[in-house]
matplotlib code that plots the C-alpha trace (Angstrom):
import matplotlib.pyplot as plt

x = [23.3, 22.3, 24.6, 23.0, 23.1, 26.2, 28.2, 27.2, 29.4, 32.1, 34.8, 35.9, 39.4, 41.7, 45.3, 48.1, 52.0, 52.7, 51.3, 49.6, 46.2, 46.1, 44.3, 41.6, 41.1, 40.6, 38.1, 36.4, 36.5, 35.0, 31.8, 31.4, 32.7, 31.0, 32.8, 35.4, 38.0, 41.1, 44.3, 47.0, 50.2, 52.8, 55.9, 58.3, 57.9, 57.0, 56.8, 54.2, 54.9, 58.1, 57.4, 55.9, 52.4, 52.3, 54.7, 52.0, 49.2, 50.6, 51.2, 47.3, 46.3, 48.5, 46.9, 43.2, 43.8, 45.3, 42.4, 39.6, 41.0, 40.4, 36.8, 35.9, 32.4, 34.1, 37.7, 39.3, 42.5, 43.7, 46.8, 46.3, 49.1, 47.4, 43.8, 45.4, 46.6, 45.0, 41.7, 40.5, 42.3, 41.0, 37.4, 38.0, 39.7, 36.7, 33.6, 31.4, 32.6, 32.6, 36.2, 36.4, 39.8, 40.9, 41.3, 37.4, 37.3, 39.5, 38.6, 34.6, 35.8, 38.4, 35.6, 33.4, 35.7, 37.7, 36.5, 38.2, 39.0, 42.7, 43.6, 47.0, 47.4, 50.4, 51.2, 53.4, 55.1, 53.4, 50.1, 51.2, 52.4, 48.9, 47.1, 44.2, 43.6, 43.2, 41.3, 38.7, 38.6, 37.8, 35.3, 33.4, 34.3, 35.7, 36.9, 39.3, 43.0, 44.8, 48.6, 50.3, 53.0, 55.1, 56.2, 58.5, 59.8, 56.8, 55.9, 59.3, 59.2, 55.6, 57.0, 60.3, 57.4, 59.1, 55.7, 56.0, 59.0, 61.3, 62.3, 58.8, 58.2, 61.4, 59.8, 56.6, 58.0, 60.2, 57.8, 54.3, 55.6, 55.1, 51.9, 50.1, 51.8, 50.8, 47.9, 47.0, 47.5, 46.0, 42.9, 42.4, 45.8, 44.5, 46.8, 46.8, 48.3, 47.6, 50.2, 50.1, 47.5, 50.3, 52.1, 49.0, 50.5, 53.6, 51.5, 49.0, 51.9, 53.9, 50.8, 48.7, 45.0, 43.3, 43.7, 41.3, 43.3, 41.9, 41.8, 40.5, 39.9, 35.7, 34.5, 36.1, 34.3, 31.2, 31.9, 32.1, 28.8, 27.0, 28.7, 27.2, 24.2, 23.6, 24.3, 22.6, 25.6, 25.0, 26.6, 24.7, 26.0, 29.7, 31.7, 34.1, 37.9, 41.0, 43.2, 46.5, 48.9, 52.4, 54.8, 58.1, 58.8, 55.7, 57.2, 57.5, 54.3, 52.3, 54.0, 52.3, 49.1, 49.1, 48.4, 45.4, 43.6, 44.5, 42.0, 44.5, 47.5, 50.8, 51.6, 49.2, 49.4, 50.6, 51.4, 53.5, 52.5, 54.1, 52.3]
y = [-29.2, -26.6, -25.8, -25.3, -22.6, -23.3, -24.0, -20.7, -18.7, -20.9, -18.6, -18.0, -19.3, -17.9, -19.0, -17.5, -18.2, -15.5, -11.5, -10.9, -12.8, -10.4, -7.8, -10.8, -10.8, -7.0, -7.2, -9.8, -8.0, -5.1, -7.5, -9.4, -7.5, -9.8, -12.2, -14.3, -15.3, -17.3, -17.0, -18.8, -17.6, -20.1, -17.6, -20.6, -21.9, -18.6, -18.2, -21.0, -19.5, -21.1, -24.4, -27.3, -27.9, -31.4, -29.0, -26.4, -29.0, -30.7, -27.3, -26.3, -29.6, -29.0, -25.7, -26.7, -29.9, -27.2, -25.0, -27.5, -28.7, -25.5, -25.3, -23.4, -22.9, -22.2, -21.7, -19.3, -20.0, -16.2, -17.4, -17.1, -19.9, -22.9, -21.3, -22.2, -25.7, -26.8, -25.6, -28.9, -31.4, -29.4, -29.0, -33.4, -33.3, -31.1, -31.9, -30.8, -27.5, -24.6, -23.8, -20.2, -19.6, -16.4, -16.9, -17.5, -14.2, -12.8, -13.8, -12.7, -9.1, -9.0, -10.2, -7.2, -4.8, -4.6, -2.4, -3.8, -7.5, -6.7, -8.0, -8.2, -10.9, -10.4, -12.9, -15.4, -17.8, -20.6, -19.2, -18.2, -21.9, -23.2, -21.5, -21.0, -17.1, -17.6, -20.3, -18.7, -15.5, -17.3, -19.1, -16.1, -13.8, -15.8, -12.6, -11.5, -11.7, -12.3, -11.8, -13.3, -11.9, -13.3, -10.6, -12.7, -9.7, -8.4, -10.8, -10.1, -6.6, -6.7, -9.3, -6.5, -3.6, -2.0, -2.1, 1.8, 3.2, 4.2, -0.1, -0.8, 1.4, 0.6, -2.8, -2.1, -0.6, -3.2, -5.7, -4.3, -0.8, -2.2, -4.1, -0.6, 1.0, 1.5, 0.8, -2.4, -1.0, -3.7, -1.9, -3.9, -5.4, -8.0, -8.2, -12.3, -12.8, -11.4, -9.5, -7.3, -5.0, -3.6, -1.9, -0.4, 3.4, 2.5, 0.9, 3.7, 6.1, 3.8, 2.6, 5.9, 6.4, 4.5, 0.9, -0.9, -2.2, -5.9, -6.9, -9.4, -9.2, -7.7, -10.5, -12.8, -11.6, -11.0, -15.1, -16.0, -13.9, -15.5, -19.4, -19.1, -18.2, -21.0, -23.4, -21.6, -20.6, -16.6, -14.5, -15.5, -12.6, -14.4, -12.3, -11.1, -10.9, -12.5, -15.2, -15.0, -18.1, -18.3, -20.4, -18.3, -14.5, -14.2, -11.0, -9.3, -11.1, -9.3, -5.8, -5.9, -7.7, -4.5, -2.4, -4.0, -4.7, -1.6, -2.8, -5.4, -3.0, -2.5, -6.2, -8.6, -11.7, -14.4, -18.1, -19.9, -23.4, -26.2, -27.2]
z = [-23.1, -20.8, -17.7, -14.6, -12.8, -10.7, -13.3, -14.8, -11.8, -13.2, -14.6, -18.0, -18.8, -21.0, -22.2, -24.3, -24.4, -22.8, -22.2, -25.3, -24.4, -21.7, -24.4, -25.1, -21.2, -20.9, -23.9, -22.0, -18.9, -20.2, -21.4, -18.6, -15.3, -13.1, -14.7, -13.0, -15.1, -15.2, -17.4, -18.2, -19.6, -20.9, -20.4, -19.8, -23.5, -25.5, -28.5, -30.1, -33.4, -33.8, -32.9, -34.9, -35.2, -33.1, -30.4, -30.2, -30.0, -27.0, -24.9, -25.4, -24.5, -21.3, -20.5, -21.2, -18.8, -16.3, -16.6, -17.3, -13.6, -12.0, -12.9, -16.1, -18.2, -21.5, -22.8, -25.0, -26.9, -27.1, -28.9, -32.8, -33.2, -30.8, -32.3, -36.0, -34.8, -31.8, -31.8, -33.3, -31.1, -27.9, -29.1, -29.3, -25.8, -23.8, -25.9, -23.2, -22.9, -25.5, -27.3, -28.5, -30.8, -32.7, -36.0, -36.5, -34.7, -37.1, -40.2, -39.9, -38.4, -41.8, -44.1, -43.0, -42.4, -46.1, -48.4, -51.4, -50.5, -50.3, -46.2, -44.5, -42.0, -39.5, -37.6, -36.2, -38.2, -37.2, -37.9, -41.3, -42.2, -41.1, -43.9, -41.5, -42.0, -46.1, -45.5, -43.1, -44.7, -48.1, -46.7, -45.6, -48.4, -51.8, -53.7, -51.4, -51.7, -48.6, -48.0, -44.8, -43.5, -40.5, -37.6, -35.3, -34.0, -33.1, -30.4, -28.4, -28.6, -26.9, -24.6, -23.3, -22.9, -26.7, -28.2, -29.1, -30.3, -32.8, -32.3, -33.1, -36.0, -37.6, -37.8, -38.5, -41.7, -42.7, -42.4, -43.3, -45.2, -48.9, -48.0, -47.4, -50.4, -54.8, -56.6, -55.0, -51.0, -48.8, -46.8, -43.5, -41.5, -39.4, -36.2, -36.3, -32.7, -29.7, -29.3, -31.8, -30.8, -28.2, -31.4, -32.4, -32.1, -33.8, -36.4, -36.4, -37.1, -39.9, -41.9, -41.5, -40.6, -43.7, -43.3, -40.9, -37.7, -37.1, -33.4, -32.6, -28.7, -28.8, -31.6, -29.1, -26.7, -28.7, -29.6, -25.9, -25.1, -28.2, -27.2, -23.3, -24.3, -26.4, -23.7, -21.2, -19.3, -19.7, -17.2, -13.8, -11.3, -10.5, -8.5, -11.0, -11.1, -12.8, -11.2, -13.0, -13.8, -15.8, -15.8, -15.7, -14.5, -12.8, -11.5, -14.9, -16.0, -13.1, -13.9, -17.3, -16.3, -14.2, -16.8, -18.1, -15.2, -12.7, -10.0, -9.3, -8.3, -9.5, -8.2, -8.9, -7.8, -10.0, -9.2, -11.0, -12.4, -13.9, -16.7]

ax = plt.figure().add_subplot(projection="3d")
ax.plot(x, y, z, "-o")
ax.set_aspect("equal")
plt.show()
């Protein structure tokens, strides 16, 4: 199917459960600055990677109705959780529209980047439990041996703005330390929410400059730039910009939104939504 072209100045929308998508928007940003885009961050029921699967399923179908309503091209699920058990059922939901998630993502960037097959996956629990990391990176590279490990703490410290820090490097170590350590040291740490990539200096600083840091955020975007394309929905001169939704502490929300897009101020706006 091939959009036409007012449909291509639709904007890119983007949801996560809470902040941490907001590194998936900046990559996208920095792709596609005429870009418009749209994100959605589900603050009020952070974090997916505690809940069920059938929980987490139900909230992305929420906020790709929500979305879907405002008028996107394509949507990206820049939540590794709702990518690992959702991606499916929205894909079924929106069949017209192209579905980007970030364990795909992930998984090919993992594949190329390990030197000796030995990958890290940290991520929420939730995402761990699903078994889709293993099961993508195996697909794309059989040899490799894959060990998940769940950071539960990582996602609130990013969420309080204590991403760097002794606090964050204290559990870095605990978690990760041994992983990176011996004989058989994993190589590449894929950072399996989106989230993590906000610890990256306190992870840089615990694990050392040898293992390859896995963010996902540019083969999203690369994804995204390869998926319009193939429906004929390339970039088409849109007038750029992000539109910003949560729905709780939109005040706190905008302080760190802030930070990734400057342009915007040091208060973007931010409307609160009930999903």
């Amino acid at each position: 199917m091939t959009l036409q072209p007012p449909q291509n100045d639709l904007p890119i929308g983007i949801f996560d459960s809470g902040i941490g998508g907001l590194t998936v928007a900046a990559a996208l940003h920095h792709r596609f600055p005429a870009e418009s885009l749209l994100y959605l961050g589900d603050t009020a029921r952070l974090p997916y990677g505690t809940k069920s699967p059938e929980t987490v399923i139900r909230y992305a179908l929420q906020a790709a109705a929500f979305l879907r309503g405002r008028g996107i091209k394509i949507l990206v699920l820049a939540c590794n959780t709702a990518s690992a058990h959702a991606l499916a059922a929205v894909r079924a939901a929106h069949p017209d529209m192209p579905v980007v998630g970030m364990v795909e993502a992930g998984a090919e960037a993992a594949a190329a980047a390990s030197r000796s097959g030995r990958i890290v996956v940290a991520a929420t629990e939730g995402t761990c439990r699903s078994g889709a990391y293993p099961a993508a990176i195996a697909a794309l590279r059989p040899t490799a041996t894959v060990n998940q490990i769940a950071c539960p703490m990582f996602v609130a410290l990013a969420e309080e703005g204590l991403a760097d820090g002794p606090i964050a490097e204290d559990m870095a170590r605990s978690y990760l330390g041994a992983a990176f350590q011996g004989d058989q040291a994993a190589d590449c740490l894929v950072l399996g929410c989106t989230h993590f990539p906000l610890l990256r200096p306190a992870l840089r600083r615990v694990l050392g400059d040898a293992p390859q840091l896995v963010d996902c955020a540019d083969e999203v975007a690369r994804q995204v730039d390869s998926r319009l394309h193939a429906v004929g929905a390339a970039p088409a001169g849109a007038i750029g910009g992000i539109r910003l939704f949560s729905t709780d502490t939109p005040q706190r929300f905008a302080r760190v939104a802030a930070r990734f897009f400057p342009d915007l101020g040091a208060a973007p706006a931010v409307e609160l939504v009930d999903l």
